[in-house]
Every structure is written in C-alpha cells, then in structure tokens.
C-alpha positions in Angstrom: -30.7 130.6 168.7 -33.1 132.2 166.1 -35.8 130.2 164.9 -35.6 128.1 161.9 -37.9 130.1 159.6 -38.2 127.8 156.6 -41.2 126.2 157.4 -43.0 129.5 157.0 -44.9 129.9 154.2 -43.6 132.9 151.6 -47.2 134.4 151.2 -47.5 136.1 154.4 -50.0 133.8 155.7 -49.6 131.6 159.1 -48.5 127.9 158.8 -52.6 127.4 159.6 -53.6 129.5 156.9 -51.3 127.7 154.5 -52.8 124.2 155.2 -56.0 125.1 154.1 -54.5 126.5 150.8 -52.4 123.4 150.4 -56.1 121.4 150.7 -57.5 123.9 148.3 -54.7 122.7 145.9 -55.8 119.2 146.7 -53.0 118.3 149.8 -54.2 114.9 151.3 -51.2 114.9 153.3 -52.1 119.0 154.4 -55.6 117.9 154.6 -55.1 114.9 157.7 -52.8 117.9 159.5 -55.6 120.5 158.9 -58.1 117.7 161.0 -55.4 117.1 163.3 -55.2 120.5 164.3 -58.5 121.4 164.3 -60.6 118.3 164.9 -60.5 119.2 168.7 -61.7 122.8 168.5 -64.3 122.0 165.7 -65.5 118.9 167.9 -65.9 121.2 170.9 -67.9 123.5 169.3 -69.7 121.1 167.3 -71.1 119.4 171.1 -71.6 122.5 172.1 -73.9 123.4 169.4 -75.7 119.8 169.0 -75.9 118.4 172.6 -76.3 115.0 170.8 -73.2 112.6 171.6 -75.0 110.4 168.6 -74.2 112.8 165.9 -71.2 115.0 167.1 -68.6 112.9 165.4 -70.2 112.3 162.6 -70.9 116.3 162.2 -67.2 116.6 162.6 -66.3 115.0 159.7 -68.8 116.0 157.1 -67.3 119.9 158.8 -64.2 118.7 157.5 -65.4 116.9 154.1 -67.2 120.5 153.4 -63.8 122.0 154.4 -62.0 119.8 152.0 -64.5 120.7 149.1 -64.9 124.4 149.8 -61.1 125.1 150.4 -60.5 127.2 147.6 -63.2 129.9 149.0 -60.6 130.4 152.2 -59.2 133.8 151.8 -56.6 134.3 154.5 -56.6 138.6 154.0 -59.9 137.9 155.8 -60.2 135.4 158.5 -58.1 132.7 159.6 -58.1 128.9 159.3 -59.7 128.3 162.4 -62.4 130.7 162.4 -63.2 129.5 158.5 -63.8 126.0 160.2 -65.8 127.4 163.1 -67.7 129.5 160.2 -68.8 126.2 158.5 -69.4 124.0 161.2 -72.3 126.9 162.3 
C-alpha cells in the first residue's frame, strides 16, 4: 500500500517545516499543532537551560509567542522547524 502523499506540502519542505509557514501566514489552527509537536522538546530544553521549575512553563510559552511573531523569518532551505525553535528558546 503506498502512502497517502496528499498531506505533503507541494514546496518541498517537511510537514514540520510547513507548519511554521502556515503560522507565518497567521494559521491559529497550524499554530496549536506547531506547540503540540514541539512543546515537549522546547520544554526539555528550556529545564535544561533554566534549572528553575518556577519559570520553565512560562519560558515555554513566551518561546512559542516569539515563534508565533517571528514566523515569517523561518527559512526552511536553512534549518528546520525544530532547530528554529531550539534557536529561539537559546
């Protein structure tokens, strides 16, 4: 059975990668999938960094309100939606 391929986006990029464009356009409904995916990673990182139960969650989320403002910068012929998260929550 070959899989269903409709659901991958015509520009080349990864169904990631097209999430974050779909935010840059203004996608709430791409924007709660983007923090879906990612929350966990970002999180991880995010405790890792700051040590600080306190804050960590509350870091996560302005991550993600920065992501959801600076979305139009993501250039996926350079890095990939995760890493472009990982970049901004540094």
């Amino acid at each position: 059975m070959m899989p269903n391929r409709s659901s991958e986006p015509s520009d080349g990029s990864t169904p990631d990668e097209a999430l974050v464009l779909q935010v840059a356009r203004g996608d709430e409904a791409a924007f709660e999938q983007l923090y879906d995916r990612f929350a966990p990673q970002v999180f991880g990182l995010v405790s890792r960094l700051l040590r600080d139960e306190a804050h960590n969650e509350e870091v996560t989320q302005k991550i993600f309100v920065n992501a959801w403002q600076y979305a139009a910068s993501f250039d996926p012929r350079r890095t990939t939606a995760l890493t472009w998260l990982l970049t901004i929550a540094h």
